[in-house]
C-alpha positions in Angstrom: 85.9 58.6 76.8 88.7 58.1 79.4 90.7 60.6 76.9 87.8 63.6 77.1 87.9 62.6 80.8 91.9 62.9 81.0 91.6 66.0 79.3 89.0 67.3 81.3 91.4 66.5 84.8 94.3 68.3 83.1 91.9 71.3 82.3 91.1 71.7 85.8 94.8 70.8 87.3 96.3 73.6 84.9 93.3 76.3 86.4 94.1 75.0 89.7 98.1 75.4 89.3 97.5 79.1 87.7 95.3 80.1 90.4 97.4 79.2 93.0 99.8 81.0 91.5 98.4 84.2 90.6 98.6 85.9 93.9 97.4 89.3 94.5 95.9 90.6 91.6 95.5 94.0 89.9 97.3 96.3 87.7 100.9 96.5 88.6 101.9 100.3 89.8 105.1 101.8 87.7 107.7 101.9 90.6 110.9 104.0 91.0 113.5 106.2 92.6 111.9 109.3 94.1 111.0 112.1 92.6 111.2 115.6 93.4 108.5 117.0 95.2 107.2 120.6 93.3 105.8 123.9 95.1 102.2 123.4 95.5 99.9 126.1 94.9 95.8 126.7 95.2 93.3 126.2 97.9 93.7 123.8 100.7 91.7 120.4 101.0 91.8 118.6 104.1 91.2 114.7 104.4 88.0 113.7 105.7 89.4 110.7 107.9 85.8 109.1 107.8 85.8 108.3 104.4 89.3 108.0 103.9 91.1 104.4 103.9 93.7 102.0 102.3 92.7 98.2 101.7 95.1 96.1 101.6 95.4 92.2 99.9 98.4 89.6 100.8 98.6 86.1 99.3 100.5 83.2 99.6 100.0 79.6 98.1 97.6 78.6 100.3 95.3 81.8 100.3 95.1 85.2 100.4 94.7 87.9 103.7 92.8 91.6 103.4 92.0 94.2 105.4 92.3 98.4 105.8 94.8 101.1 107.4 93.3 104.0 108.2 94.0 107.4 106.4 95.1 109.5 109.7 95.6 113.4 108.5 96.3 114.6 104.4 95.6 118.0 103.0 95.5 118.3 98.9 95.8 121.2 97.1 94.2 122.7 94.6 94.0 125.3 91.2 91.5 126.3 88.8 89.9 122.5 89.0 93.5 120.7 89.1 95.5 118.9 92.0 98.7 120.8 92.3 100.3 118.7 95.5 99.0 116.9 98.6 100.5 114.3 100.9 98.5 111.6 103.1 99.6 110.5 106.8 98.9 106.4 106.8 97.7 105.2 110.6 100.4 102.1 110.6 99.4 101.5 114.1 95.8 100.8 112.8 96.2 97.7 110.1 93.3 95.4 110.3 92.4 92.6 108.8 89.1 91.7 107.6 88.7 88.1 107.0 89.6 85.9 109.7 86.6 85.7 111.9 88.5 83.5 114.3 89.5 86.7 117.4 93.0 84.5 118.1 94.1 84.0 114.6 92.8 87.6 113.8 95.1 89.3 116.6 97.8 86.7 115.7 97.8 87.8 112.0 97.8 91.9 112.7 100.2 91.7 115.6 102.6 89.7 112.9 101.9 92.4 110.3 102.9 95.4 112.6 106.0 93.1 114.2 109.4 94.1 113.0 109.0 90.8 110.2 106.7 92.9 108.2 106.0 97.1 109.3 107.5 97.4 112.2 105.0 99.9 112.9 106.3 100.9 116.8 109.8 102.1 115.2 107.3 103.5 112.2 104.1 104.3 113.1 103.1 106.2 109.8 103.8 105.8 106.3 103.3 108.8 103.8 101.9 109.4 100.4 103.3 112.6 98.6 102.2 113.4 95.3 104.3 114.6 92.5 101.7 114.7 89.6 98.6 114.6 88.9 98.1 114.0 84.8 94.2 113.5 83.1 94.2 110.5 80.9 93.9 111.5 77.3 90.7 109.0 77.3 89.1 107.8 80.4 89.2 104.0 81.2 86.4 101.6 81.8 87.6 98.9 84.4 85.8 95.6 84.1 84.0 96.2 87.8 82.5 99.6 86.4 85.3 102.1 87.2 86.3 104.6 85.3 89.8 106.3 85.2 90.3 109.7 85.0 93.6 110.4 85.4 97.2 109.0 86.2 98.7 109.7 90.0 102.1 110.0 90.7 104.3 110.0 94.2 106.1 109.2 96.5 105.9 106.0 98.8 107.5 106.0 102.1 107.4 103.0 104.3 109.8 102.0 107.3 112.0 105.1 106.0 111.9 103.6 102.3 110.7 106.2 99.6 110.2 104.7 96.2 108.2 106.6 93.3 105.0 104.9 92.2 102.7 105.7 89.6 98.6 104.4 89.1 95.3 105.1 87.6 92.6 106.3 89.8 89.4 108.3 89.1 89.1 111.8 90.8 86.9 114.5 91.4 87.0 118.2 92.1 83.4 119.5 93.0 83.0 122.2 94.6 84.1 121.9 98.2 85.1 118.2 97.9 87.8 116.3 96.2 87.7 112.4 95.9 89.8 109.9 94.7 89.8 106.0 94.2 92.0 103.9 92.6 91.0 100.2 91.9 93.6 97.6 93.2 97.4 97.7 91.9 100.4 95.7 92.9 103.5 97.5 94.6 106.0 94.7 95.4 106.8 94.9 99.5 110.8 93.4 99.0 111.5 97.2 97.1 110.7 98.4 101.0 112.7 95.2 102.1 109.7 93.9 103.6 111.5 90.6 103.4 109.4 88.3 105.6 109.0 85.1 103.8 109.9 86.7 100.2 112.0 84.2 97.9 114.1 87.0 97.1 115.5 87.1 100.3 115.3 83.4 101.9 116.0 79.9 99.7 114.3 77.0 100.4 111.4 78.2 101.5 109.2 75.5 99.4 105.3 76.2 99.9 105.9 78.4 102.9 106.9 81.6 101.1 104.5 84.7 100.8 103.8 86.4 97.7 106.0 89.5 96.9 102.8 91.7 95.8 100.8 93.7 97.8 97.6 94.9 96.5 96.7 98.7 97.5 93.7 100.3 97.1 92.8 103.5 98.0 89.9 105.9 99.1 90.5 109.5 99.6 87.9 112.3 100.1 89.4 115.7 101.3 87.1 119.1 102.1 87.8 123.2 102.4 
């Protein structure tokens, strides 16, 4: 008995130790150098700032943050049915988080994010999102939450005057006078934009104070004629 109950204790330590440790979750995005942006081509589809947004996910040991940044201006192009180009203006000015219900420790948090320590967003108010390809998936993907992926995005990811290359899975949709996109949550990691706040692979002897180097992104884009 006190052997099933040791085991039992040592069941639940070992879930315990891997949560904690799992930080932001979702599919981790391909990341690169930047790529060459093509000539776009096709009819022009503007973002529909209303129904556009980014969610974002932080973590550290002792929990995890999220909230949204608003989708300010984008325009997508588009041929017989297929995305040729596009790029989308991210609001920095407007991160937000979404589960501290506390006002203080709400403002506390945001102001931090937008603070030189993280995105410095008075220096850069907006990051950008410029495609470079848009490929179907040979077969769609069911995600567990009832998703399905159409096709593989590629582009380029400028933050605080950073551009790195990332690639992810989303679903999207050309009908008629609207396009859509969603992409369930992947990982970039922030210290490739030296965001370097509390990362370990910029400070030692941080102990249980450090923040997670993953970012979870997800993303919401619907654009019209």
């Amino acid at each position: 008995m006190k052997q099933q109950v040791f085991n039992v204790s040592l069941f639940m330590a070992v879930v315990f130790i891997v949560s904690a440790c799992a930080g932001t979750t979702g599919e981790k995005a391909a990341t690169g150098d930047a790529k060459k942006v093509g000539e776009v081509s096709g009819e022009l589809f503007k973002a529909d700032s209303t129904l556009s947004v980014v969610e974002w996910e932080g973590s550290k040991p002792a929990g995890k943050h999220y909230g949204t940044i608003n989708i300010k201006s984008g325009e997508i192009y588009v041929k017989n049915g297929t995305i040729t180009g596009g790029r989308i203006v991210i609001d920095m000015h407007s991160i937000a988080n979404l589960d501290l219900e506390d006002p203080e420790y709400n403002l506390k948090l945001v102001n931090h994010l937008k603070s030189p320590d993280f995105f410095a967003v008075d220096s850069f108010p907006e990051a950008y999102f410029t495609l470079t390809s848009v490929k179907a998936l040979e077969q769609e993907e069911q995600m567990p939450k009832g998703e399905t992926l159409t096709h593989e995005v590629s582009g380029n990811l400028k933050i605080k005057n950073i551009e790195k290359g990332i690639s992810f899975k989303a679903r999207i949709e050309v009908n008629g006078d609207i396009v859509s996109a969603s992409a369930p949550q992947f990982v970039i990691d922030r210290s490739e934009w030296k965001i370097k706040y509390g990362s370990r692979k910029f400070f030692d002897n941080l102990k249980d104070k450090f923040i997670y180097d993953e970012i979870g992104l997800k993303f919401t884009f619907v654009a019209r004629k």
